[in-house]
Every structure is written in C-alpha cells, then in structure tokens.
C-alpha positions as a Markdown table, in Angstrom:
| # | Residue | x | y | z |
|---|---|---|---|---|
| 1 | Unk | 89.0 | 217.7 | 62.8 |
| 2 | Unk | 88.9 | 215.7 | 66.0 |
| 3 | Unk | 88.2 | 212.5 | 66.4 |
| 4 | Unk | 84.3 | 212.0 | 67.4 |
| 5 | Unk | 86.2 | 208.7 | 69.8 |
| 6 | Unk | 87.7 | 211.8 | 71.7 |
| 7 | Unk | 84.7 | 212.9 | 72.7 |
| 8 | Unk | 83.1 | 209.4 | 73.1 |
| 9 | Unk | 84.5 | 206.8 | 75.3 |
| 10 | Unk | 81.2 | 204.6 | 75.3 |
| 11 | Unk | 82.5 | 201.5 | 74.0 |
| 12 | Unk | 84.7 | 201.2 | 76.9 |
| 13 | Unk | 82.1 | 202.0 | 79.4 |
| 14 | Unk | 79.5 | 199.1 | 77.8 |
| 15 | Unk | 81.6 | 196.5 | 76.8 |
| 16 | Unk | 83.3 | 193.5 | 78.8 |
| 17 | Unk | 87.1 | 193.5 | 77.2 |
| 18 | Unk | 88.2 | 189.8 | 77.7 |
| 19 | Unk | 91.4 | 188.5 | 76.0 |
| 20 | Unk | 93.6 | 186.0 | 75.8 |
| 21 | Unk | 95.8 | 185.8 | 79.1 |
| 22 | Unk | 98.9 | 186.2 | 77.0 |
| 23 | Unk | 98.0 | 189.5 | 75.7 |
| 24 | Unk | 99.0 | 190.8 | 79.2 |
| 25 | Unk | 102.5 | 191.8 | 80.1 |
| 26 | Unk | 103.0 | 188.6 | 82.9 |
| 27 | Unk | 103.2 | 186.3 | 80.0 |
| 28 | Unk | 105.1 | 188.0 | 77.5 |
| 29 | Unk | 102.2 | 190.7 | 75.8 |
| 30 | Unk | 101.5 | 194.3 | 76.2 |
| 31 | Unk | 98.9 | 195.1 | 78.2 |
| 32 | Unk | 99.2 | 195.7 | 81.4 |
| 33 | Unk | 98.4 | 192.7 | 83.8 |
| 34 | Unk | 97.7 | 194.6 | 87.0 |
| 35 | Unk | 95.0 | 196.5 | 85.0 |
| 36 | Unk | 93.1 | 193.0 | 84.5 |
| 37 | Unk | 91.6 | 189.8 | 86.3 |
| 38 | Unk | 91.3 | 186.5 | 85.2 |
| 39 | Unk | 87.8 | 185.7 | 83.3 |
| 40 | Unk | 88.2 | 181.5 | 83.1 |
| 41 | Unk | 91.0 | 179.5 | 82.5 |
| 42 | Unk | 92.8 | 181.2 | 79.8 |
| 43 | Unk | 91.2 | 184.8 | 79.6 |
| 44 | Unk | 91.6 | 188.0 | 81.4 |
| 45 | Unk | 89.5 | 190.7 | 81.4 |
| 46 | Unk | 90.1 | 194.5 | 81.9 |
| 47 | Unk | 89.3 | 195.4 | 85.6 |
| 48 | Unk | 85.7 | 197.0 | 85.3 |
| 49 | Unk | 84.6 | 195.9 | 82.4 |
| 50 | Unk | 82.9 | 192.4 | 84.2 |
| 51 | Unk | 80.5 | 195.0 | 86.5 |
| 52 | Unk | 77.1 | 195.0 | 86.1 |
| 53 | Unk | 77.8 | 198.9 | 84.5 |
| 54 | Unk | 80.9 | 198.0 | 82.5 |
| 55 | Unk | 83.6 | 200.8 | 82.6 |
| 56 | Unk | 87.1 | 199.6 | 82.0 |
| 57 | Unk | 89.9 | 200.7 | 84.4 |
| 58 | Unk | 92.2 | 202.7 | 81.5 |
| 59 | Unk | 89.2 | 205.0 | 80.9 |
| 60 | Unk | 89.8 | 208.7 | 81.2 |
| 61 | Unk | 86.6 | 210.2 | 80.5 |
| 62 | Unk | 83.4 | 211.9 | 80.6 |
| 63 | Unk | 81.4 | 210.1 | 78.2 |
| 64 | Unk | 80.3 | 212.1 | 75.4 |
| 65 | Unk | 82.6 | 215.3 | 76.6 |
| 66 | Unk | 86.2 | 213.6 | 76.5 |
| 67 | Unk | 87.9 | 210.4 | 76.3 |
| 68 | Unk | 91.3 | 209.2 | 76.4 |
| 69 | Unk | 92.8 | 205.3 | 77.0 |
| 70 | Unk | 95.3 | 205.8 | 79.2 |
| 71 | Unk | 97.0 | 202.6 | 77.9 |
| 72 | Unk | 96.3 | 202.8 | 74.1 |
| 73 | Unk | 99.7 | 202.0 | 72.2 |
| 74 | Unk | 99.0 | 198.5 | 74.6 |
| 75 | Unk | 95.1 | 198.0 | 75.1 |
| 76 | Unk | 93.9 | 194.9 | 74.4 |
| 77 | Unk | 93.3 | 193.7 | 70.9 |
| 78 | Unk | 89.4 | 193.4 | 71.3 |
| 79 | Unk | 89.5 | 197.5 | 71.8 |
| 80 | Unk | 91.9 | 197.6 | 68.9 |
| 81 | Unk | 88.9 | 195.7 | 66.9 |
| 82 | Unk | 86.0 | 198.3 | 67.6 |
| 83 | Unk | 85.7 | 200.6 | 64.6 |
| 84 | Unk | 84.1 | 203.8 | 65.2 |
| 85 | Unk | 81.1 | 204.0 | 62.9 |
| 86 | Unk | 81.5 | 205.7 | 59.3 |
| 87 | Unk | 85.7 | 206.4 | 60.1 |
| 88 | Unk | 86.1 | 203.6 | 57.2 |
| 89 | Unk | 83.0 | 203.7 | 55.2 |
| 90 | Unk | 80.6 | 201.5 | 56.9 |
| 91 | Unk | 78.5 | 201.7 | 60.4 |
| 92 | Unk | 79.7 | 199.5 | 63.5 |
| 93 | Unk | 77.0 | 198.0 | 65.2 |
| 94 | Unk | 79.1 | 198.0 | 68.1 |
| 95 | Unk | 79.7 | 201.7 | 68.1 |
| 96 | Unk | 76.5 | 202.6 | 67.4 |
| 97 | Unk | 75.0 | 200.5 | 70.5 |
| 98 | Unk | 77.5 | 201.6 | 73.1 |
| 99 | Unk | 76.4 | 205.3 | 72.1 |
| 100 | Unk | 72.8 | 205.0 | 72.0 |
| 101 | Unk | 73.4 | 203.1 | 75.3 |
| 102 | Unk | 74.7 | 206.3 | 77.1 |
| 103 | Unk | 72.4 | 208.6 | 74.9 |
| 104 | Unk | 74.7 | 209.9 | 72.6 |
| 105 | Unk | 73.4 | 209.9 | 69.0 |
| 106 | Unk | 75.4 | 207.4 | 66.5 |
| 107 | Unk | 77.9 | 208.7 | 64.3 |
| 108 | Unk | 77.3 | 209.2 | 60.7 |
| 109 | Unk | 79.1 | 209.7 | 57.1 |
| 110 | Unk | 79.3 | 213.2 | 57.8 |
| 111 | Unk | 81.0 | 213.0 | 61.4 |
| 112 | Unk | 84.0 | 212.1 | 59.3 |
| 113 | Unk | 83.3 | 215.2 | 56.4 |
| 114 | Unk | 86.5 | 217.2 | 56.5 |
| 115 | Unk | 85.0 | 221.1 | 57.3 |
| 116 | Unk | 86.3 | 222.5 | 54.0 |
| 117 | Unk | 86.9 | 226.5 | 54.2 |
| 118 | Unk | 86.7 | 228.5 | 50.5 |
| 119 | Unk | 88.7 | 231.7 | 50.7 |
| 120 | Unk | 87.2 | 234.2 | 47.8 |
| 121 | Unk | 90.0 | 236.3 | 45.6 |
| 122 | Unk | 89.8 | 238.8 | 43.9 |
| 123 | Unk | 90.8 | 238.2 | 40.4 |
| 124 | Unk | 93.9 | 239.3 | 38.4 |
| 125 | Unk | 94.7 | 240.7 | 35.8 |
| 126 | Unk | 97.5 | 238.0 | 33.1 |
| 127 | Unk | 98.2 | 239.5 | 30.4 |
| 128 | Unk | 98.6 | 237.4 | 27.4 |
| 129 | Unk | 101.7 | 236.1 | 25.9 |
| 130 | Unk | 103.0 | 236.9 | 22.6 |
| 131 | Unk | 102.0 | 234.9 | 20.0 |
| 132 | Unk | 105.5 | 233.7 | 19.1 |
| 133 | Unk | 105.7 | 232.2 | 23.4 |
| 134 | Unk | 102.0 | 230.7 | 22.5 |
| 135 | Unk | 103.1 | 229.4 | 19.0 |
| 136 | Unk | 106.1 | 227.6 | 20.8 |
| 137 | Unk | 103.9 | 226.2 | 24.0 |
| 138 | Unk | 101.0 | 225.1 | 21.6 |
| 139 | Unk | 103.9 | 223.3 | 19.5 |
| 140 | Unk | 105.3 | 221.3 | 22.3 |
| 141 | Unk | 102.5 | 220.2 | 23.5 |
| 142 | Unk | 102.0 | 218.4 | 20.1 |
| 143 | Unk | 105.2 | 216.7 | 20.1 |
C-alpha cells in the first residue's frame, strides 16, 4: 500500500512552517538554512510558506497526484508534527483542512485498510495416522 501523503502534499502547500532559528543548519540543526527566511527575532520560516498561497520551497508535487519533501530526513520539526489523518487511529484536523482546502476528500480509517488478497485451494486429501502415533500425540499433550 502507498502512502495516501504520496499522493497528497497539501499540508505543505497550506501551512506556514515557522521554527525555531536553531533548527536550521547555520546554527547547529538540520534543516537547511538557505531553504528559509527569518519570521521575527528567533524564528525562520520555510521560503513559500509566508505567501498569501502557502507552498513550501522543498515541495515536489502535484497536489493530490504526487508528493515528495525533497528534504525529509531534515524538514523542520513542525512538518514532522502533522499526522496524516487515520495513519495512527485518530483524524488530524490539520490534515483534513489542508485537503479539503485543495479539494481532495479527507482521509479515512479505511485509507489505511491493508488490501488483503484470499487465494482459494483446492483441498487435500491427509490421511489419518495410526492410532498408536495419535495415542502417543494425544498423550503428550496431557503431560
């Protein structure tokens, strides 16, 4: 099964990703600080998500088709936060908002239903064992 965030990318086309300016690589973190732009005194935001029509900078996508981060081991600990709704048991209003935002329908329970395939056999034929081996196994399991 694929991920449905794969196919998404909505959250990072909707929300403003601030942080904490030590999250970026210039003062010791991961992400990368040429990617962002300082939001206050001691914030940075990803470049794109502070527009009017939020898209962050790391997006590789076509909402709703495909979706990649082109920084994930290193994005920014708010992205790291967003659940996908139902992928641990419970509905993110976050998710669900950034997809109805760009007209996608939100996830649900069964987004995350593993597709389960059931192969039909033919049956066989066991014969049964003697009644001495069946004696001995009945025995044993007694013990």
């Amino acid at each position: 099964m694929r991920h449905p965030c794969m196919t998404c990318g909505a959250c990072c086309a909707h929300y403003r990703v601030s942080m904490h300016w030590m999250e970026t690589d210039a003062a010791g973190g991961v992400v990368p600080h040429a990617l962002t732009e300082a939001f206050g005194p001691h914030q940075a935001v990803m470049r794109g998500t502070w527009e009017a029509q939020p898209r962050c900078i790391a997006l590789d996508a076509d909402i709703g088709r495909h979706s990649r981060c082109s920084i994930h081991p290193v994005r920014p600990q708010p992205c790291r936060d967003v659940q996908a709704s139902w992928e641990h048991g419970a509905a993110s209003p976050q998710c669900d908002k950034a997809r109805s935002a760009h007209g996608l329908p939100v996830l649900t329970a069964a987004d995350w239903a593993p597709s389960i395939s059931v192969v039909l056999v033919e049956a066989v034929d066991v014969p049964e064992p003697p009644p001495a081996v069946a004696q001995m196994a009945v025995a044993s399991l007694q013990a």
